[in-house]
N, C-alpha and C positions, 0 to 999 in steps of 0.2 A: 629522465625520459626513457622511455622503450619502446619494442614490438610487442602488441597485443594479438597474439594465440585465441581464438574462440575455437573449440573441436569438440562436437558433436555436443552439443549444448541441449540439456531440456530440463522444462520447470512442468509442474504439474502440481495446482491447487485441486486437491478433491480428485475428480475424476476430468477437467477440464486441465486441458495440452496448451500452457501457456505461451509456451516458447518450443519448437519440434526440431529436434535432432542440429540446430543452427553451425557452422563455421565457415571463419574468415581469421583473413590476415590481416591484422594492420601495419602498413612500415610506420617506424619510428618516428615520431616530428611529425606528422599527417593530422588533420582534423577532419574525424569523419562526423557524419550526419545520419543519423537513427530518423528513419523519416516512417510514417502509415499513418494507419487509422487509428482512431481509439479502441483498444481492446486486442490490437496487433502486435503485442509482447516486444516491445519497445521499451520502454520504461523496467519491465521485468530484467529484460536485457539487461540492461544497466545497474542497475542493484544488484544483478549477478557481477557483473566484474567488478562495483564497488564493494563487493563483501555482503551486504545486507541480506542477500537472499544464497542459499545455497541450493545450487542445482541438482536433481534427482540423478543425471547423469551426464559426463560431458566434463573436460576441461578448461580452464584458462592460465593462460601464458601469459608474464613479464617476462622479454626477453629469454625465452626459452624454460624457464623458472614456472611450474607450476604455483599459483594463488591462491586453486581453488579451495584448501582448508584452512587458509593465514587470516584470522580475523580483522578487521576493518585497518584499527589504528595499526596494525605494522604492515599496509601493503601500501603507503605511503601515496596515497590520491589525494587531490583536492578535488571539491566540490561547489558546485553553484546551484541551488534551490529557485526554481518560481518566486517563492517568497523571499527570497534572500538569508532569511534565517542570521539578521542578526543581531545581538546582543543589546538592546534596547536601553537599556543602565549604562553602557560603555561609549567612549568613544571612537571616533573613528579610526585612530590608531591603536585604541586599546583592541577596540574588534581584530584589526588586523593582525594583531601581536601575540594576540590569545595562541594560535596552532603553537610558535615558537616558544612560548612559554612552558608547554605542554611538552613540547621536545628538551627542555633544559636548558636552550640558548644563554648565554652570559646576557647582563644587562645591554653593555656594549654591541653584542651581536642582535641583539632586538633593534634597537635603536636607526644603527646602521641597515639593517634590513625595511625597517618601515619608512624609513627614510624612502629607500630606492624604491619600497611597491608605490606609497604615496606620488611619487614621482612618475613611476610608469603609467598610472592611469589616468595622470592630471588631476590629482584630487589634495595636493600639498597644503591649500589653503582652509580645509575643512576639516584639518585631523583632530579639532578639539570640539568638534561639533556632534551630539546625537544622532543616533540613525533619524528620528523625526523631526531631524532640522535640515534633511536632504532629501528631495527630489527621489524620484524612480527610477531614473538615470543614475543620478549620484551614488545610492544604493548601492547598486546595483554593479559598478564600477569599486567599489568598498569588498562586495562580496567576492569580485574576480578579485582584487588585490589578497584578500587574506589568505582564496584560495592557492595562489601563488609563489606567495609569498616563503610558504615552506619546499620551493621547487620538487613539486609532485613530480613522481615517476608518467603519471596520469590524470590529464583532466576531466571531470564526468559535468557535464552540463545537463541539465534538466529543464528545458521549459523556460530558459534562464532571460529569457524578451519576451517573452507569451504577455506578461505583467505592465507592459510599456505600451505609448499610444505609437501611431500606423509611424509618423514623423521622425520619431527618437530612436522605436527602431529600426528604419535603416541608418541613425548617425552612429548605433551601437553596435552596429552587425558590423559597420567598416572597422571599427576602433577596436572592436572584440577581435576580427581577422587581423590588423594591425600588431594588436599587443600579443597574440599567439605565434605569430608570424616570428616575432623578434625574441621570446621565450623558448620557440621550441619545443612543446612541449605536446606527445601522445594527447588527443583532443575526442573524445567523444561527445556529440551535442545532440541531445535528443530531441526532436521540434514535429509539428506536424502541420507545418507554415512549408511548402512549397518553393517558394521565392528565399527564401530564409537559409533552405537548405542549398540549393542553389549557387548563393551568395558567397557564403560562409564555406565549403566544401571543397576539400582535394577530392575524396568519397562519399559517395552516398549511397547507404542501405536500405535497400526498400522493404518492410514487411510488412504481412498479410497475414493474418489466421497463423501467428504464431511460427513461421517459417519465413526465410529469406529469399522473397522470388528472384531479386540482381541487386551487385555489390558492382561498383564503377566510377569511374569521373565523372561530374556533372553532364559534362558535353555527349559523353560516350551511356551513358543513363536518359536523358532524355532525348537523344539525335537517335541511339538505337536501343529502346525497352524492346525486353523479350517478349513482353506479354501485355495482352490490352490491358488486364491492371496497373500497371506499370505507367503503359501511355499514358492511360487516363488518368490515375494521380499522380502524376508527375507532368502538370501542365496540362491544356487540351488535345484532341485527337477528335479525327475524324475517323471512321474504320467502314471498312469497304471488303465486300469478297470478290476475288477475283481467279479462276481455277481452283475450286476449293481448297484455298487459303485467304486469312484473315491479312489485309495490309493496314496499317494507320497512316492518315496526313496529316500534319500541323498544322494548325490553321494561318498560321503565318506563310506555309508553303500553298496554298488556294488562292489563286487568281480567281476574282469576280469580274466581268464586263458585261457591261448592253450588247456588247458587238461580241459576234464568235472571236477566238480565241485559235491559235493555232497549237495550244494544250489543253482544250475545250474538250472535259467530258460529260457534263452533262447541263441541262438548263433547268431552272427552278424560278420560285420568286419570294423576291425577297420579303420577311415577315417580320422581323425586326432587324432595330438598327442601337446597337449602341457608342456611343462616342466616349471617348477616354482619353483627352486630352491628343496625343502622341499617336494614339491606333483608334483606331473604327472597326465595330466587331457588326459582321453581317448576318444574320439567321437566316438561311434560304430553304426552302422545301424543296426536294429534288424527290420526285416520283416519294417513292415512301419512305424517306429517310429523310432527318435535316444536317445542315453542313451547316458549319461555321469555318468562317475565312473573317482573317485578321489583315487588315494595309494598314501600313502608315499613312500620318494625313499628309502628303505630300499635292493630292490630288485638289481638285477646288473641291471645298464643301458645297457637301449636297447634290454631288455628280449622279449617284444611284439612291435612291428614295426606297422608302415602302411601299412594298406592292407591286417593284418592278420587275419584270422578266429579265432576269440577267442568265448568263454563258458562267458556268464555273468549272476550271481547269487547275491543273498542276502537271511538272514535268514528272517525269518516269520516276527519276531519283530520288523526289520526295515521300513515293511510297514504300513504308518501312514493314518486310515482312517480320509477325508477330508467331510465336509460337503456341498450340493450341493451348 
């Protein structure tokens, strides 16, 4: 395990600034979350601190230990792939076993160690089985084991659920947190699933065009983004001016009623309505903006309709001032 050092970090294909000037700390044992858009030097990221890609300028820290020149195999990371990437001829211990093999492990130390990863991931019953005699789940649970299993200084996840249907993965986001959680082990997870990161996250990065607009806790990233990027992919937001400055509202923080509101600030009607099991999401037109407000269904269904004039409020402390 380690602290991961990123300091003044840049990648530049051609004349395009893939990644701009970036750093951060990460403490030790933490799993953070690489979260943007497509083409928001995320994934570049990562290939930088796995070795694959070397940066134009800028370094990276184990533990106070510069990386940046030490070629892949000795800076001692595992990896998890979209695809899983693995060994289709082998079995599932064989897969697993392969990194250790590669380090010189005694027979004996193979043995005993796939023993233990088979065991951490619940997958003991299937170690003589082909990758295509298992599941996308199963997989996928195979390829954190191998990663593992040679207890990396660093985890680099890539995309590592993107592959899995809506079901599986939240069973694998818990069981992925579970088995990190108990490892310990420096975590980076590169995703660009929202909820995902959220989940999964002591930290989360958010970037844009190549730079890192906020680095923070889930709660203290989404409760307080510094900038309407930020609000707005990092869950919904409402934004509102008010003295020439930008505020965001959650839509979870918007009261909707028929009736005024004693946090009543403006009235619209409503124009859609979506229902989501748990929450009801409202689309309201309010002068020339629209709001979205999120309730829990707590209330009877079907209290406010399409099309009705409703009161929409929030208290003071829900609006989050955003910087330009």
């Amino acid at each position: 395990m380690a602290k991961v050092t990123i300091k003044n970090l840049t990648k530049v294909y051609s004349d395009n600034i893939v990644v701009n000037n970036i750093s951060a700390e990460i403490p030790d044992g933490t799993l953070v979350s690489i979260l943007g858009p497509s083409g928001c030097g995320k994934t570049t990221t990562l290939r930088m601190i796995a070795g694959f890609e070397i940066p134009q300028e800028g370094e990276i820290y184990f533990d106070d230990q510069p990386i940046t020149g030490v070629s892949v195999n000795k800076r001692n990371i595992g990896m998890v792939f979209q695809s899983y990437a693995l060994f289709p001829h082998m079995t599932v211990k064989q897969n697993i076993a392969y990194g250790l093999e590669q380090r010189k492990f005694t027979k004996g130390e193979i043995q005993e160690k796939v023993k233990d990863a088979l065991k951490m991931v619940h997958m003991e019953e299937y170690a003589d089985r082909k990758p295509k005699q298992l599941s996308g789940g199963q997989q996928q649970r195979v390829a954190l084991a191998r990663a593992l299993v040679i207890e990396p200084r660093v985890l680099l996840l890539d995309e590592c659920l993107s592959a899995l249907d809506k079901k599986l993965r939240v069973e694998m986001q818990l069981e992925l947190r579970k088995i990190l959680e108990e490892t310990g082990v420096t975590t980076f997870f590169v995703t660009h699933d929202q909820e995902e990161a959220m989940t999964l996250s002591d930290y989360i990065i958010v970037m844009n065009n190549g730079v890192i607009e906020q680095m923070g806790t889930p709660f203290d990233v989404y409760e307080k983004p510094k900038n309407a990027f930020v609000a707005s992919f990092l869950g919904k937001a409402n934004f509102f001016e008010k003295g020439n400055r930008l505020y965001a509202v959650r839509p979870e923080k918007v009261s909707v009623s028929k009736d005024k509101m004693e946090n009543t600030k403006k009235k619209g009607k409503v124009s859609f309505i979506t229902y989501s099991g748990s929450i009801t999401s409202y689309t309201i037109e309010v002068e020339d903006k629209t709001v979205v407000a999120q309730q829990q269904n707590i209330a009877l269904k079907g209290q406010i309709n399409k099309g009705d004039d409703v009161y929409v409020g929030w208290d003071e402390a829900a609006q989050i001032p955003l910087e330009a």
